[in-house]
SEDO-553317 format. One record per residue (C-alpha): residue in three letters; x, y, z. Coordinates in steps of 0.25 Angstrom, whole numbers, plus 5000, padded with zeros to 4 digits. Layout:
<rs>
ALAXYZ
...
</rs>
This chain:
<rs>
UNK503552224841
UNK504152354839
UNK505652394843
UNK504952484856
UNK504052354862
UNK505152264860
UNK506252374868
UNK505252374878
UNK504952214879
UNK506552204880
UNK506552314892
UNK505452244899
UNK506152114897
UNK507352194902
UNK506352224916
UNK506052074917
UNK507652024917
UNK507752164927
UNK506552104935
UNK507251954936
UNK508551994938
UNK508252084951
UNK507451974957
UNK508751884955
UNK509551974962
UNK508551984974
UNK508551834976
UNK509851824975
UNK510151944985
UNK509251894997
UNK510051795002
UNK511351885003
UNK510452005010
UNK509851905020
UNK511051825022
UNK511351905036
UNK509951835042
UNK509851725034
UNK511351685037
UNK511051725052
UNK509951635054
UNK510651515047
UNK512051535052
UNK512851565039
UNK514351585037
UNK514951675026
UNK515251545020
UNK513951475020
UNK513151595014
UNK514451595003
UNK514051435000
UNK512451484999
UNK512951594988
UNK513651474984
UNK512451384981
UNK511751504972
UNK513051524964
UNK513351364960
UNK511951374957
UNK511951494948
UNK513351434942
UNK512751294940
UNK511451364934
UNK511951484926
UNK512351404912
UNK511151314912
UNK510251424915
UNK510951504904
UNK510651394894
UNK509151364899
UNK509251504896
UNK509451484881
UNK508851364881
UNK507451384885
UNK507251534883
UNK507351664891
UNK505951664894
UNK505751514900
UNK507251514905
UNK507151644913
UNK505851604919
UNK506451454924
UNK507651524931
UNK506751624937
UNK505751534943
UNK506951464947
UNK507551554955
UNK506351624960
UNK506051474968
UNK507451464973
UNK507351624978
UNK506051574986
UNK506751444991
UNK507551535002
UNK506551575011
UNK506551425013
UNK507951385015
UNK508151355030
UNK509751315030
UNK511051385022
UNK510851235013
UNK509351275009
UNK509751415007
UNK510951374997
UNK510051284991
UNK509051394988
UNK510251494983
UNK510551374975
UNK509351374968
UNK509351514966
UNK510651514959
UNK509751404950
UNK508751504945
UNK509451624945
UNK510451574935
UNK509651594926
UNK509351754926
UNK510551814919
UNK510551714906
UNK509051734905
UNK509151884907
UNK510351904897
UNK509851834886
UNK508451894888
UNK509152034885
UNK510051954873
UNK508751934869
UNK507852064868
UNK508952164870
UNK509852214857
UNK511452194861
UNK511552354863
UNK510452344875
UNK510752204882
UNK511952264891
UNK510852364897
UNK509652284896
UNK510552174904
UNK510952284914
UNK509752314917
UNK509252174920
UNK510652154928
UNK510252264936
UNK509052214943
UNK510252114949
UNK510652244958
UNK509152284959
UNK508852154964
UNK509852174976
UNK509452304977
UNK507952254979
UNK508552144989
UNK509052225000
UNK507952325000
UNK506852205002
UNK507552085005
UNK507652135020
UNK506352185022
UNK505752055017
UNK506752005028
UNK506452085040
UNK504952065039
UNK504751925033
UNK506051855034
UNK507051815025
UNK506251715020
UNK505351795012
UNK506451865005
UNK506751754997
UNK505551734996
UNK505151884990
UNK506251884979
UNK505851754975
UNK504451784972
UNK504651894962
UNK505251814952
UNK503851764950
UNK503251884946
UNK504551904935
UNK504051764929
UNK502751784927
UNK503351914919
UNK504251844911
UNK503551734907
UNK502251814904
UNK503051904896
UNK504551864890
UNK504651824876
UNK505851794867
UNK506051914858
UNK505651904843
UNK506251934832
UNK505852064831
UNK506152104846
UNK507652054844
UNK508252114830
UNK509452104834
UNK509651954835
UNK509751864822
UNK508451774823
UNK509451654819
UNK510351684832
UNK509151684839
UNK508651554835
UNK510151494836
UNK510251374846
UNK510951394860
UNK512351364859
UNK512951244867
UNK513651304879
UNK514951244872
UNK514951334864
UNK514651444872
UNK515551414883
UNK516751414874
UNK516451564869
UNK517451664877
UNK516351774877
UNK515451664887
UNK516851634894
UNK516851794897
UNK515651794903
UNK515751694910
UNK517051724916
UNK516551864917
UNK515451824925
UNK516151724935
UNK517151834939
UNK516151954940
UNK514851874946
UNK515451844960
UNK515651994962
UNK514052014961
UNK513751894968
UNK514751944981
UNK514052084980
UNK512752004981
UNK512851904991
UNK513851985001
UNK513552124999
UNK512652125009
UNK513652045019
UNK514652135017
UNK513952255020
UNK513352195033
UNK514652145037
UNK515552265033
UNK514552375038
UNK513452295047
UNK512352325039
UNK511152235043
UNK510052155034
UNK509252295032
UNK510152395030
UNK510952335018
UNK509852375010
UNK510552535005
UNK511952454999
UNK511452384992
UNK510352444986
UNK511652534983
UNK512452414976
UNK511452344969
UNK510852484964
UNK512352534961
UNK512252384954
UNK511152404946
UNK511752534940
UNK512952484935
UNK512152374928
UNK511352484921
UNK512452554917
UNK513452434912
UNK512352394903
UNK512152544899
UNK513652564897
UNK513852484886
UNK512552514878
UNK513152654879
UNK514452624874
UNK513752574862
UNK513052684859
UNK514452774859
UNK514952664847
UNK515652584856
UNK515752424852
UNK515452324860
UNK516752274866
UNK517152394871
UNK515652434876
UNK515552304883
UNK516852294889
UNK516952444893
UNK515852414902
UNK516252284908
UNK517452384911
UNK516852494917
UNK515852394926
UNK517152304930
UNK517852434934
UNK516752494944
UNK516852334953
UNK518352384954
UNK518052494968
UNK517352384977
UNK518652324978
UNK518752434990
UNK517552414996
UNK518152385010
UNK519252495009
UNK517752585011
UNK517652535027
UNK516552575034
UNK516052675021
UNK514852565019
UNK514252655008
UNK515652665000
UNK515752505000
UNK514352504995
UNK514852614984
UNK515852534980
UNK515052404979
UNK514052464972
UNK514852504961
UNK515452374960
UNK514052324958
UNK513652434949
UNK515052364941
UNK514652224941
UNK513252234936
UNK513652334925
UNK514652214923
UNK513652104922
UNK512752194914
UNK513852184902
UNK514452054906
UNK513151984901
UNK513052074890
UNK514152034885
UNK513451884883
UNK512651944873
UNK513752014867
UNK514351894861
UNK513451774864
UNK512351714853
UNK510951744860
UNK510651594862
UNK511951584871
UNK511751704880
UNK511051624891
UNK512151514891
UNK513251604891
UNK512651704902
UNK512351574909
UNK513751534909
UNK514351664914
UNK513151664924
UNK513951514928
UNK515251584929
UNK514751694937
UNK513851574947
UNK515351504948
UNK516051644953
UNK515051684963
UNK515051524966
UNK516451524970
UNK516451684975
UNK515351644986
UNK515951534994
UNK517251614993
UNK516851744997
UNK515951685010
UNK517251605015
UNK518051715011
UNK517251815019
UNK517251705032
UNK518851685031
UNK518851845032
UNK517851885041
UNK516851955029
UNK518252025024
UNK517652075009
UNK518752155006
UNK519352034995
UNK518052024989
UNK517752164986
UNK519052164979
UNK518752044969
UNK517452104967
UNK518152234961
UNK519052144953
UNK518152054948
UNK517652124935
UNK518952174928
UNK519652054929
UNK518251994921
UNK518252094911
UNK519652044907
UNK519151894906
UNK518151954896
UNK519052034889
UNK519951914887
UNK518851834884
UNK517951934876
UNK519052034869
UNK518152094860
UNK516352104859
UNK515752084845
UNK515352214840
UNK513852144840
UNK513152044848
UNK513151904843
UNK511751854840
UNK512151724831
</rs>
């Protein structure tokens, strides 16, 4: 295979983790747009629908480092395809659920599956993309996070108003079906030829024990990076649509405009963190400074949502500023996984991404049931929330500085 068919095998693979990653996001958004009927219909309190949140994050924090090992273990191809079929059951499984007990039992299986997307995603790029690409590439893919909440509101109410809010769990789950027939009909590990860059010896190396990987600082920095930083994304996810009901009365079918505005604002910004350091590069800078220039610049662009309630009734100026802050944290995620492949053997990158995945699971765990009881105590008062969200990211980046002072100059691949 020449150099051209195997650039374009790696951006159609690039398409596929795209494909995945936006369905994972709609699954994961159609409970927080339907919350206001579902929650109507079954009676919940801020605090129970934070215990149902709750469910999907143990199970997400339970399930990230096992995934991240069956991972490794068993092979992008076959480990991608279990999580996916995984989830795609538990996505379906709603449109059953008949009590807030069945509906966290549901979430909880969710969690299960979808555990497994980000450790299979990103050591699918450390696999077919050279180091110089995987930032971008893993932006890309990151992005269809935003596009899968940008595809959420646009049809998730519609499939409401006309067949209920059954067959919206029911429509998300389905199209994972079509993406496994793609991918197991087409993905292959990359051959010797296809991946240049990687010493074939490294390649064939065993997986580490997670001993070892868990007493490494640069898995300690994501991981840390990740529980301080995830929570933001999943408050953005599961209350943005609450507080722009309760804060400016919009209904069910007229949240669709903000955020399509976040999450499109959001899917830029991953784009661009992953260009950003690429382009640094290019200019001759190192590594280090390429990389940590543009956790920088992302962490800075969360800091002007902490005066999202000093806008008052300006809705479209909250929505601004949120939708920069989104913009920040995915251009964020884009170089926080990048920078597992920055300094991990390629037969670890599953593991470790799995254990940041855990540490980002035991945040948003511990963020949910606090933020639904903190919302009832202050009467749906977001103010406080905002402002850790702004926070968040600078006071990450100085964990990984102290943790992670310096990048090697290249990627590791023994």
């Amino acid at each position: 295979m020449n150099a051209k068919a195997a650039a374009r095998r790696r951006w159609f693979l690039c398409g596929l983790l795209f494909f995945a990653t936006t369905v994972n996001y709609m699954d994961r958004q159609v409970l927080g747009l339907l919350k206001p009927v579902i929650g109507a219909e079954l009676h919940w309190t801020e605090a129970d629908y934070g215990w149902i949140v709750f469910c999907f994050q143990l199970a997400y924090a339970v399930m990230m480092p096992v995934a991240g090992r069956v991972v490794d273990w068993l092979g992008t191809r076959i480990g991608y395809a279990l999580a996916v079929a995984v989830w795609s059951a538990a996505a379906m499984s709603h449109a059953l659920a008949r009590s807030t007990v069945q509906f966290a039992a549901a979430r909880f299986g969710l969690g299960l599956g979808e555990s497994g997307n980000f450790p299979s995603a990103v050591k699918a790029v450390a696999d077919w993309f050279p180091p110089k690409d995987r930032a971008f590439a893993t932006g890309v893919f990151n992005s269809g996070s935003n596009l899968g909440a940008i595809l959420a509101p646009l049809t998730v109410p519609m499939l409401a108003a006309y067949f209920g809010w059954r067959a919206a769990f029911l429509g998300t789950g389905a199209l994972e079906v079509i993406w496994l027939v793609i991918w197991l009909s087409w993905y292959r590990h990359p051959s010797a030829e296809e991946r240049p860059w990687v010493d074939a010896k490294a390649a064939e190396a065993p997986v580490p024990g997670y001993a070892k990987v868990i007493t490494t600082r640069p898995a300690w920095a994501f991981l840390l990076g990740k529980f301080l930083t995830d929570p933001v994304w999943w408050f953005y996810l599961f209350w943005l649509p609450a507080f722009l009901s309760a804060r400016y009365g919009l209904r069910l079918t007229s949240l669709g405009p903000p955020l399509v505005a976040v999450y499109l604002a959001a899917d830029i910004g991953s784009v661009l963190g992953g260009w950003l350091p690429a382009r640094l590069m290019a200019r001759g800078w190192k590594l280090n400074r390429a990389r940590k220039t543009a956790l920088f610049v992302c962490a800075c662009a969360t800091l002007p949502v902490m005066g999202v309630m000093a806008a008052g009734p300006r809705m479209w100026l909250s929505v601004a500023l949120i939708a920069l802050a989104a913009a920040g944290h995915q251009g964020w995620s884009a170089n926080l996984y990048t920078l597992v492949s920055d300094t991990a053997p390629g037969r670890a990158v599953g593991s470790i991404v799995g254990l940041g995945g855990l540490g980002g699971a035991v945040g948003g765990m511990l963020a949910a049931p606090a933020i639904g009881a903190w919302l009832d105590f202050s009467h749906r008062f977001y103010g406080p929330l905002f402002v850790i969200a702004g926070s968040a990211y600078l006071i990450a980046l100085a964990v990984i500085q102290s943790l992670v002072p310096k990048l090697p100059d290249q990627v590791r691949v023994e």
